[in-house]
mmCIF file as gemmi writes it, N, C-alpha and C atoms, coordinates in Angstrom:
data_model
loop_
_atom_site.group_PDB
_atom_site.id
_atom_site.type_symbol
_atom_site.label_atom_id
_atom_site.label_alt_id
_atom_site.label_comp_id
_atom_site.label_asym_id
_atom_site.label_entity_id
_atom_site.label_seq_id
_atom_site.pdbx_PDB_ins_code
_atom_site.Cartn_x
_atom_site.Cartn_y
_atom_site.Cartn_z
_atom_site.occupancy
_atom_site.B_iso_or_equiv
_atom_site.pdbx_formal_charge
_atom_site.auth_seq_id
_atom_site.auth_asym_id
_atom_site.pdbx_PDB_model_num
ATOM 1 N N . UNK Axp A 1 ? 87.462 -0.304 -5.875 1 0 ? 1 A 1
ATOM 2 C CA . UNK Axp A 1 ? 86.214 -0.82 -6.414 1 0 ? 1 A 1
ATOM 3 C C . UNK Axp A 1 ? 86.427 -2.261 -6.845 1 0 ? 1 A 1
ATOM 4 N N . UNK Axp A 2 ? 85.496 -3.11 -6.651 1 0 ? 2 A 1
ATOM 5 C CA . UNK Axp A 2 ? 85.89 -4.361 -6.971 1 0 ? 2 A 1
ATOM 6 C C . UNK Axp A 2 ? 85.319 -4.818 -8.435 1 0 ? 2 A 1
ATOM 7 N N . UNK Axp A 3 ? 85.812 -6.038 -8.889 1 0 ? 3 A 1
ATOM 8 C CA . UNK Axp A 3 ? 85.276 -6.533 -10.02 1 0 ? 3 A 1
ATOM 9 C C . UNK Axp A 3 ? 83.86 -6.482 -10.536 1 0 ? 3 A 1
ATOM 10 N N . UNK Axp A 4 ? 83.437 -6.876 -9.354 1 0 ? 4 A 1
ATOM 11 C CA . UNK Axp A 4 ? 81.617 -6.872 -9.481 1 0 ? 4 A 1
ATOM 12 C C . UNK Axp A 4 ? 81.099 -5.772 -9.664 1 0 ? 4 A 1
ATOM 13 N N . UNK Axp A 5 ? 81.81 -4.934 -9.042 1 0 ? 5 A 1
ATOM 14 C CA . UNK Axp A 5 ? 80.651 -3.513 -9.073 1 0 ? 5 A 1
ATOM 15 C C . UNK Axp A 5 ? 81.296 -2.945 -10.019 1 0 ? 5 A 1
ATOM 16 N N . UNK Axp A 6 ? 82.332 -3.375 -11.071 1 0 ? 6 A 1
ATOM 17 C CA . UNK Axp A 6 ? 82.523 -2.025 -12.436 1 0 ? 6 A 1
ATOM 18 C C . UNK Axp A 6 ? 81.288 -2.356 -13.043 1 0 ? 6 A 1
ATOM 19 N N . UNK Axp A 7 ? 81.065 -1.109 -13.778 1 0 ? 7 A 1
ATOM 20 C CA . UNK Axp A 7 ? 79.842 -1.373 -15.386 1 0 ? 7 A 1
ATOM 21 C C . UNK Axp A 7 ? 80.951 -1.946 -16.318 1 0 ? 7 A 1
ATOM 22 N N . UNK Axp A 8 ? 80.193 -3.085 -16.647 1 0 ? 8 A 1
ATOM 23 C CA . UNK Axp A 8 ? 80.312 -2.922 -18.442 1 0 ? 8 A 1
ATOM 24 C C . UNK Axp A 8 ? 79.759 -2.516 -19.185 1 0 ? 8 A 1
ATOM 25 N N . UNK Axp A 9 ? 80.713 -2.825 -20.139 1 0 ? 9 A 1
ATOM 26 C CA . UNK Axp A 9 ? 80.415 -1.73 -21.626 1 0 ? 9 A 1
ATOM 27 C C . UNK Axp A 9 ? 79.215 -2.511 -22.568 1 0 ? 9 A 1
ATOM 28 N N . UNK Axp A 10 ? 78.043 -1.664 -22.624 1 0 ? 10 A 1
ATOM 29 C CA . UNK Axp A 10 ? 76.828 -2.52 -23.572 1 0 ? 10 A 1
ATOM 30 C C . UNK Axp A 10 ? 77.074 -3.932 -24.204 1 0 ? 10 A 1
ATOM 31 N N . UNK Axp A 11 ? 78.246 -4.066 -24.941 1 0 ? 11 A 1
ATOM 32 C CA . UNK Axp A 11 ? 78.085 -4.85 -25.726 1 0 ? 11 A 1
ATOM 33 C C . UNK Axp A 11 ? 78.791 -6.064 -25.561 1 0 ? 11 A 1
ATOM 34 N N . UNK Axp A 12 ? 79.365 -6.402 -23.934 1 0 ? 12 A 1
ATOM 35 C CA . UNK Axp A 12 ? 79.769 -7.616 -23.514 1 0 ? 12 A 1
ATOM 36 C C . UNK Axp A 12 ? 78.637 -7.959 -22.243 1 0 ? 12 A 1
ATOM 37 N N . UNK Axp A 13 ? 78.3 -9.335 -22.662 1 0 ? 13 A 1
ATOM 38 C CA . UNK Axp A 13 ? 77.197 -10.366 -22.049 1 0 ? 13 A 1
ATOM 39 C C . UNK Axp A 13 ? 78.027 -10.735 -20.928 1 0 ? 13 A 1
ATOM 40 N N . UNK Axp A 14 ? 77.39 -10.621 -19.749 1 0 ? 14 A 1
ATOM 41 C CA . UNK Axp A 14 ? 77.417 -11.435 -18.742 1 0 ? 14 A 1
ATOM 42 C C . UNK Axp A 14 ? 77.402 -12.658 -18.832 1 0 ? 14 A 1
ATOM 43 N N . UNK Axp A 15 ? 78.612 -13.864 -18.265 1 0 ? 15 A 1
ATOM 44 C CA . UNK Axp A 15 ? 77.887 -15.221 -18.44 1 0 ? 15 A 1
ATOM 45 C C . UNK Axp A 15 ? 77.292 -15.796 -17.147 1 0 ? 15 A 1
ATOM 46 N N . UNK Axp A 16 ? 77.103 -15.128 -16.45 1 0 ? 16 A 1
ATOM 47 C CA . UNK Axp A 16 ? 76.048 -15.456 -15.197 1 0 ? 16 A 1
ATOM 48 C C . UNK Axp A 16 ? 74.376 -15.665 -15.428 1 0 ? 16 A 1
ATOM 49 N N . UNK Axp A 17 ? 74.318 -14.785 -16.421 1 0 ? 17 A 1
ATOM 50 C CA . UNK Axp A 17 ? 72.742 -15.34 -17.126 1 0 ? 17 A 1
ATOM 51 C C . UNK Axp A 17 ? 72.582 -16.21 -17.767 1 0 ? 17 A 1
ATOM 52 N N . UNK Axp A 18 ? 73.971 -16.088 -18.518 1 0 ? 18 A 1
ATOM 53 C CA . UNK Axp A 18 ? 74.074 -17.991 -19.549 1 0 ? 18 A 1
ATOM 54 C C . UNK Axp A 18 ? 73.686 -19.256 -18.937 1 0 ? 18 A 1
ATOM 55 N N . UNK Axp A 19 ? 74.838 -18.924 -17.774 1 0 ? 19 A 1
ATOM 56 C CA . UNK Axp A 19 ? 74.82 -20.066 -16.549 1 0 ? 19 A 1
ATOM 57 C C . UNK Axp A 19 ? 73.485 -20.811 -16.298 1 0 ? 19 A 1
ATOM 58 N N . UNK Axp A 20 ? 73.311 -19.208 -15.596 1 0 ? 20 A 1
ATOM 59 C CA . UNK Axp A 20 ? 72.046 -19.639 -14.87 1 0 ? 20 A 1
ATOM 60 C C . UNK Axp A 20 ? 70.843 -20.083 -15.633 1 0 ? 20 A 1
ATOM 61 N N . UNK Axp A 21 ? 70.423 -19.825 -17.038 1 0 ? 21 A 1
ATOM 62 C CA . UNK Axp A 21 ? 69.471 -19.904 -17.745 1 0 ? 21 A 1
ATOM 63 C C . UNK Axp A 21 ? 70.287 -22.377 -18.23 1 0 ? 21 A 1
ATOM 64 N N . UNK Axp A 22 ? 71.258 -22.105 -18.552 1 0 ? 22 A 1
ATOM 65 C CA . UNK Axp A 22 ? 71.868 -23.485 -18.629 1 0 ? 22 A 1
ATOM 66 C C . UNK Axp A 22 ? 71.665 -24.605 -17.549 1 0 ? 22 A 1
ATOM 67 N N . UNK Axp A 23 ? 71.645 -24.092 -16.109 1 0 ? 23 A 1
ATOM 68 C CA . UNK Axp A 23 ? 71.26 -24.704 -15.154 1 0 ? 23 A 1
ATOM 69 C C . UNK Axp A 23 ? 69.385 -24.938 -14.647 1 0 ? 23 A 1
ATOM 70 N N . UNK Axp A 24 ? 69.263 -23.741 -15.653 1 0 ? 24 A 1
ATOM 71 C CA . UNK Axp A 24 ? 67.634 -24.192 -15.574 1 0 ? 24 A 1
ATOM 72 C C . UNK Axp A 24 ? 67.194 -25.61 -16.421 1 0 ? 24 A 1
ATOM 73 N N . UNK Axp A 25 ? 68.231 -25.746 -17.126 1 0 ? 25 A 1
ATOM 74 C CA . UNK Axp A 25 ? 67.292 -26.607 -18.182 1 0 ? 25 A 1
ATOM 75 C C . UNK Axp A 25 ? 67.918 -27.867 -17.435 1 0 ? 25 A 1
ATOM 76 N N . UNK Axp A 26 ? 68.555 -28.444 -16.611 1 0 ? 26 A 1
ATOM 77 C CA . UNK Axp A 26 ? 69.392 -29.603 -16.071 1 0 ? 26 A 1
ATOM 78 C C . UNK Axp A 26 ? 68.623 -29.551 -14.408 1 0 ? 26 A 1
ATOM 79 N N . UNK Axp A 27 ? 68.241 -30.75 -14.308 1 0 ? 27 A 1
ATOM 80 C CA . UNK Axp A 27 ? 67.337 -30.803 -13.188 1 0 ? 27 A 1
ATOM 81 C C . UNK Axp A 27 ? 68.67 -31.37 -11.936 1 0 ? 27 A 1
ATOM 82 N N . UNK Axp A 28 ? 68.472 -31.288 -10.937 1 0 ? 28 A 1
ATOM 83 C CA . UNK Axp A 28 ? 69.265 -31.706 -9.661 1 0 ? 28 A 1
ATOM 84 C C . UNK Axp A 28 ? 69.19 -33.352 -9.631 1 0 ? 28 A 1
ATOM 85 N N . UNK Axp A 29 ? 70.443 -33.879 -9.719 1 0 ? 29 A 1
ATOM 86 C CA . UNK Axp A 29 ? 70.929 -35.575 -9.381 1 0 ? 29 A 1
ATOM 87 C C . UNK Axp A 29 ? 71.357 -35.767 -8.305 1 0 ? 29 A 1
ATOM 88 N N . UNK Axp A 30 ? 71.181 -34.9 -6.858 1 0 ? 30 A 1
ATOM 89 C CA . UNK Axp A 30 ? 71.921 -35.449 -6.058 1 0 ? 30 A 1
ATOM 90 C C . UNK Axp A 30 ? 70.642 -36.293 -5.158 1 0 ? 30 A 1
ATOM 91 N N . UNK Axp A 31 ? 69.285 -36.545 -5.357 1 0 ? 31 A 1
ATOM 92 C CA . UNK Axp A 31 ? 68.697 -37.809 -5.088 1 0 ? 31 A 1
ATOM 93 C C . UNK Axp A 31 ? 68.294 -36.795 -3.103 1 0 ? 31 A 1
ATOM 94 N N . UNK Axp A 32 ? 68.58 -38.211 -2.354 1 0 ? 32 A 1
ATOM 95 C CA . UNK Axp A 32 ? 68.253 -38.152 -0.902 1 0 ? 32 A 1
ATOM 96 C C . UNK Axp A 32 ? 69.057 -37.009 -0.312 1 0 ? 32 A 1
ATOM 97 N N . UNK Axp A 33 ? 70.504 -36.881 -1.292 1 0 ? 33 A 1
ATOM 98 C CA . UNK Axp A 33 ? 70.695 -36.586 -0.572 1 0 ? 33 A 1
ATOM 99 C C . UNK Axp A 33 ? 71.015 -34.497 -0.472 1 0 ? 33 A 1
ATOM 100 N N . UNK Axp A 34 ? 70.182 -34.353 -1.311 1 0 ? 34 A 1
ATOM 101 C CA . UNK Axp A 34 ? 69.815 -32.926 -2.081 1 0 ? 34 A 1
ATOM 102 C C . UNK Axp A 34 ? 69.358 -31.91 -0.382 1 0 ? 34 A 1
ATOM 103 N N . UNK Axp A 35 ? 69.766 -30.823 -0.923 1 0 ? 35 A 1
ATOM 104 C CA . UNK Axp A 35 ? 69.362 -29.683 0.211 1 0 ? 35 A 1
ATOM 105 C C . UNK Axp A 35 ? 68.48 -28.967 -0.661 1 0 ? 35 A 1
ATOM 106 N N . UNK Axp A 36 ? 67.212 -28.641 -0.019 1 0 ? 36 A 1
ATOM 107 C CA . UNK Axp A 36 ? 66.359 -27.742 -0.381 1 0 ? 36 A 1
ATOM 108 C C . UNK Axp A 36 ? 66.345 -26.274 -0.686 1 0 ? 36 A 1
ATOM 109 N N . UNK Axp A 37 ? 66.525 -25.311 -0.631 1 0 ? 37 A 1
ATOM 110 C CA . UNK Axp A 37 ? 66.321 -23.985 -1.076 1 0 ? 37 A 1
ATOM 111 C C . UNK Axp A 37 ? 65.003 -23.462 -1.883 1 0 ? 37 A 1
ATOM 112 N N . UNK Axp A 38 ? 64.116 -23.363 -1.263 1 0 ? 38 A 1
ATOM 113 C CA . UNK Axp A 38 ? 62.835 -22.886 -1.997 1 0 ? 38 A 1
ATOM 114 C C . UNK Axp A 38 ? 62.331 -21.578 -1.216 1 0 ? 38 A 1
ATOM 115 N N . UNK Axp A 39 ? 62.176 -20.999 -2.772 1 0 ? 39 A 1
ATOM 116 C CA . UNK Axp A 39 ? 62.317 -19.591 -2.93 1 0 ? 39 A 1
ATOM 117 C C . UNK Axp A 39 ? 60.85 -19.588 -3.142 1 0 ? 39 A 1
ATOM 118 N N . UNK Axp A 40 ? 59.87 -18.629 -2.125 1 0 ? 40 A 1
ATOM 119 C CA . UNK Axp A 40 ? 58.458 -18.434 -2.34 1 0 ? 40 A 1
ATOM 120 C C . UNK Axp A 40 ? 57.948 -17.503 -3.241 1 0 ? 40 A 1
ATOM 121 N N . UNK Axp A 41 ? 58.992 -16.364 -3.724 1 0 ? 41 A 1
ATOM 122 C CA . UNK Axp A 41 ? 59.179 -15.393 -4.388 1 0 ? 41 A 1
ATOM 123 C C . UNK Axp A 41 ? 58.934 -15.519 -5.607 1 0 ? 41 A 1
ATOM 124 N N . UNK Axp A 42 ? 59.744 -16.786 -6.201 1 0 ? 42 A 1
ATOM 125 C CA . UNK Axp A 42 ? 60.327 -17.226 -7.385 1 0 ? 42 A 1
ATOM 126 C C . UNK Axp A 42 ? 59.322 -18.613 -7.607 1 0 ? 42 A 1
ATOM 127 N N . UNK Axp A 43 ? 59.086 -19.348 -6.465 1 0 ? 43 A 1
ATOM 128 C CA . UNK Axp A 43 ? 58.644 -20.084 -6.898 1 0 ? 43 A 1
ATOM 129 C C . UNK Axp A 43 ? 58.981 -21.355 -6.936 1 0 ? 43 A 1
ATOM 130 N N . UNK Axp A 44 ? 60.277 -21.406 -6.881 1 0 ? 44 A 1
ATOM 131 C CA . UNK Axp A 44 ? 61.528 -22.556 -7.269 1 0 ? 44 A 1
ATOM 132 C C . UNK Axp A 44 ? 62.285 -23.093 -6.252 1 0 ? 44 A 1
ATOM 133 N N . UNK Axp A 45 ? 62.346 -24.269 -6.75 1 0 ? 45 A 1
ATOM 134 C CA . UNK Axp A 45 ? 63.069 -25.217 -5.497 1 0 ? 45 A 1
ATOM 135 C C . UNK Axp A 45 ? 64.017 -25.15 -5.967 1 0 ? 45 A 1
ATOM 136 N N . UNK Axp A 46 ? 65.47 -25.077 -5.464 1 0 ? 46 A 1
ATOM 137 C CA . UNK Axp A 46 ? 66.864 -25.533 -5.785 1 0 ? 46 A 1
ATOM 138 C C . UNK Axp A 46 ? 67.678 -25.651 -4.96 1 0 ? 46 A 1
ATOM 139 N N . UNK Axp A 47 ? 68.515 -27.036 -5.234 1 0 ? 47 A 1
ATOM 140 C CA . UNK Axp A 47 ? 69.571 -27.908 -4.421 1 0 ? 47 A 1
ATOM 141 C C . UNK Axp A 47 ? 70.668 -27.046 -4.135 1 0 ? 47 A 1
ATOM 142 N N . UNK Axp A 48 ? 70.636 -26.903 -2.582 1 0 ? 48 A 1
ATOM 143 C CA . UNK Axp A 48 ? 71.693 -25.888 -2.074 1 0 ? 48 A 1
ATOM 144 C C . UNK Axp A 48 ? 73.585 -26.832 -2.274 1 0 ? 48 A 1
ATOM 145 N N . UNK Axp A 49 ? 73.401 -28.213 -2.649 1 0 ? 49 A 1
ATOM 146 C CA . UNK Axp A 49 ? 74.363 -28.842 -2.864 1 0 ? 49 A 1
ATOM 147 C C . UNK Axp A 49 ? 74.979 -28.19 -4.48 1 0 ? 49 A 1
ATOM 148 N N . UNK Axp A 50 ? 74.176 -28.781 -5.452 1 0 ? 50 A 1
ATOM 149 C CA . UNK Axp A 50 ? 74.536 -28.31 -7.004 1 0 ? 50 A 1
ATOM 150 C C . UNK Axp A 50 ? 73.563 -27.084 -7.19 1 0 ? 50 A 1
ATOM 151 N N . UNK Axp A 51 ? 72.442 -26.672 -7.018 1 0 ? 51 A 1
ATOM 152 C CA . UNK Axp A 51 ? 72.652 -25.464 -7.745 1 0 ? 51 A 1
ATOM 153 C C . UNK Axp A 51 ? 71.691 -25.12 -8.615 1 0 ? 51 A 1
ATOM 154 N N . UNK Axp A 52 ? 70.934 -26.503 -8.626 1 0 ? 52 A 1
ATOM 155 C CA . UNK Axp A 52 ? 70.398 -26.959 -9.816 1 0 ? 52 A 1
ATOM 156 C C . UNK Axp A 52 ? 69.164 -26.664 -9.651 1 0 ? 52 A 1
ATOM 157 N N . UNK Axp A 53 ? 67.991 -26.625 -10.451 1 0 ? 53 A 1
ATOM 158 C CA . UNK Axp A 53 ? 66.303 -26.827 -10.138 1 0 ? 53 A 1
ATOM 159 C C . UNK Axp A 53 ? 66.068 -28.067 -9.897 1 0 ? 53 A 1
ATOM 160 N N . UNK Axp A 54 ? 64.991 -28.266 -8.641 1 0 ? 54 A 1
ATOM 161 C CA . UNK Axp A 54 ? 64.499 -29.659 -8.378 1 0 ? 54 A 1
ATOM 162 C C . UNK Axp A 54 ? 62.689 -29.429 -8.452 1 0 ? 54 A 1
ATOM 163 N N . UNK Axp A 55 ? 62.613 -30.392 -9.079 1 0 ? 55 A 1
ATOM 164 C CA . UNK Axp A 55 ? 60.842 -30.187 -9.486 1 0 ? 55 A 1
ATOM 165 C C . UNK Axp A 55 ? 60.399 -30.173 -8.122 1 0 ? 55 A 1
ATOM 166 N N . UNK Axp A 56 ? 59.456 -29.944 -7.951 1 0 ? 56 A 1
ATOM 167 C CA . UNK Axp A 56 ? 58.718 -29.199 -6.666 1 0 ? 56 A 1
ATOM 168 C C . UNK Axp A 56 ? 58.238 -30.395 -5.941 1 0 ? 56 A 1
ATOM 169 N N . UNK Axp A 57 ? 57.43 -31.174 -6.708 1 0 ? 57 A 1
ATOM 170 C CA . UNK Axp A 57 ? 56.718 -32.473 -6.291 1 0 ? 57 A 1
ATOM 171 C C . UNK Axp A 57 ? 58.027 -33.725 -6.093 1 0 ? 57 A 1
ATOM 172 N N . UNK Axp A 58 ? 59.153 -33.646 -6.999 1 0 ? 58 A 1
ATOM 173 C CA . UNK Axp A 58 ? 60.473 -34.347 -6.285 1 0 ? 58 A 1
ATOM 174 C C . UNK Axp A 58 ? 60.62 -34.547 -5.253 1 0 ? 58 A 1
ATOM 175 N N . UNK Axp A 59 ? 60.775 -33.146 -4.736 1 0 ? 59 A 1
ATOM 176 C CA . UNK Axp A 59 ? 61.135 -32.588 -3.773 1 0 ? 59 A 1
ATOM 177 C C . UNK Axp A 59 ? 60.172 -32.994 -2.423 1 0 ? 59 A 1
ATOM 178 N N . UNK Axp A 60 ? 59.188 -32.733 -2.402 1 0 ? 60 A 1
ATOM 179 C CA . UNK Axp A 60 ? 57.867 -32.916 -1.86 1 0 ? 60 A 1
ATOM 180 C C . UNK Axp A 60 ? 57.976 -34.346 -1.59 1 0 ? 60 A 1
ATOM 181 N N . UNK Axp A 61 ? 58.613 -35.291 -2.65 1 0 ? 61 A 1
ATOM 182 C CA . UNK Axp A 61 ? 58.447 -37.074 -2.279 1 0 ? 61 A 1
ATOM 183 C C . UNK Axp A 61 ? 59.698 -36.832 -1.685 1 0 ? 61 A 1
ATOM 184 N N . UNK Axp A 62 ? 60.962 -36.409 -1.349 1 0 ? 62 A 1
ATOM 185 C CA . UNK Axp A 62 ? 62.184 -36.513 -0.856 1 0 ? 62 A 1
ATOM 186 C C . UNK Axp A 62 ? 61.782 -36.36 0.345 1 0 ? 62 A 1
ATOM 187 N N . UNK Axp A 63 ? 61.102 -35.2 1.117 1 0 ? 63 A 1
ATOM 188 C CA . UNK Axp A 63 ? 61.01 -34.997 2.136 1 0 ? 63 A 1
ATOM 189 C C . UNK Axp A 63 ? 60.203 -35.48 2.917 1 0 ? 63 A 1
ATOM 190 N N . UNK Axp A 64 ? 59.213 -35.91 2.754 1 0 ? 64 A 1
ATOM 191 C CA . UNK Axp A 64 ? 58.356 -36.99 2.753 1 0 ? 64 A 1
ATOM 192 C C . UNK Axp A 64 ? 58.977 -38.475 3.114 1 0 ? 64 A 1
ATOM 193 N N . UNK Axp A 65 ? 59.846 -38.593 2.347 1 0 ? 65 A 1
ATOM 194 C CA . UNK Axp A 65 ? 60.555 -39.985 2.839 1 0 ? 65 A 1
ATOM 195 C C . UNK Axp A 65 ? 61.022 -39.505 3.943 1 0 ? 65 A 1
ATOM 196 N N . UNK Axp A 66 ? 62.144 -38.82 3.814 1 0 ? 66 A 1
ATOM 197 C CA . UNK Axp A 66 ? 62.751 -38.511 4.949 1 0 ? 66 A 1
ATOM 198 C C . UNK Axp A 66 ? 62.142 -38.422 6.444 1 0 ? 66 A 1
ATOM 199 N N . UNK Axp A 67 ? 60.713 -37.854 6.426 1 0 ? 67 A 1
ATOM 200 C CA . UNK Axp A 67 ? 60.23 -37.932 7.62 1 0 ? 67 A 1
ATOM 201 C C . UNK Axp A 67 ? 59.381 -39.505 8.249 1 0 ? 67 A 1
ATOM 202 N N . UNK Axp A 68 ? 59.446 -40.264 7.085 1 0 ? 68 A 1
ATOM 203 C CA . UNK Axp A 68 ? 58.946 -41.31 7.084 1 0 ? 68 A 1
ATOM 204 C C . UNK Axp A 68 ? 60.004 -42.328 8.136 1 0 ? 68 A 1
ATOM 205 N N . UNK Axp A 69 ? 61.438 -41.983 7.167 1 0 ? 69 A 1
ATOM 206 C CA . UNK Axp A 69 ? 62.406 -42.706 7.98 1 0 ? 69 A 1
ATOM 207 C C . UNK Axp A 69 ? 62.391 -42.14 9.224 1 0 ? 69 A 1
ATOM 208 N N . UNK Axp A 70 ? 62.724 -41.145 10.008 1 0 ? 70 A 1
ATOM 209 C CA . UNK Axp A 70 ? 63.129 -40.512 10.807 1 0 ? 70 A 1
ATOM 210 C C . UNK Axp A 70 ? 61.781 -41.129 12.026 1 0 ? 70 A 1
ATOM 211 N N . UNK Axp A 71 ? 60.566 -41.026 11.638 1 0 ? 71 A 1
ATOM 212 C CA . UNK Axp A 71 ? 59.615 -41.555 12.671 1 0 ? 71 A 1
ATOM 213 C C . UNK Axp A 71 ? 59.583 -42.763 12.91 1 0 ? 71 A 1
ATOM 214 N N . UNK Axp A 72 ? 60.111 -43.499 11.816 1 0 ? 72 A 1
ATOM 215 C CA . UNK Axp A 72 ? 59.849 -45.129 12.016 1 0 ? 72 A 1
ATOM 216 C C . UNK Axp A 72 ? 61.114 -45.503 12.808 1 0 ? 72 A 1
ATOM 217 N N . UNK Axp A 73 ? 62.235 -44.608 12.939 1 0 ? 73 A 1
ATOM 218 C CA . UNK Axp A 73 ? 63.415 -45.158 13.618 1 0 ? 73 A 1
ATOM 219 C C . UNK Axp A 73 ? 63.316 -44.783 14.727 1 0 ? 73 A 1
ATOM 220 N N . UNK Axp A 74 ? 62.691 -43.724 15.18 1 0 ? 74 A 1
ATOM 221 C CA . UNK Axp A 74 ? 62.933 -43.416 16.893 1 0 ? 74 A 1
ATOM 222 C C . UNK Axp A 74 ? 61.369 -43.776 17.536 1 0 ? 74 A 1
């Protein structure tokens, strides 16, 4: 049986919820050059680089550029 799948015992916290609730509050810095991950489920955009939440409309102007460049060069 591996690590992941024992139970714990009630009264020790997971810090994977810590984490993850810690990474909610810290928005994504990696700019242009950020990978998308948006979850329709959830709702939420997040940078497949860090990990992080990227505001939606960020995101929305990132990609947006990107196709901006990409047409004006070829």
């Amino acid at each position: 049986m591996s690590d992941s799948n024992k139970k714990l015992p009630e009264n020790v916290i997971k810090f994977d919820s810590i984490i993850k609730v810690k990474n909610d509050k810290v928005e994504c810095q990696c700019g242009d050059k950020a990978k998308y991950r948006i979850s329709e489920r959830y709702k939420l955009v997040t940078c497949e680089i860090c990990g992080k939440n990227v505001d939606p409309f960020t995101a929305l102007l990132v990609i947006v550029k990107r196709l901006k460049s990409f047409y004006h060069n070829n």
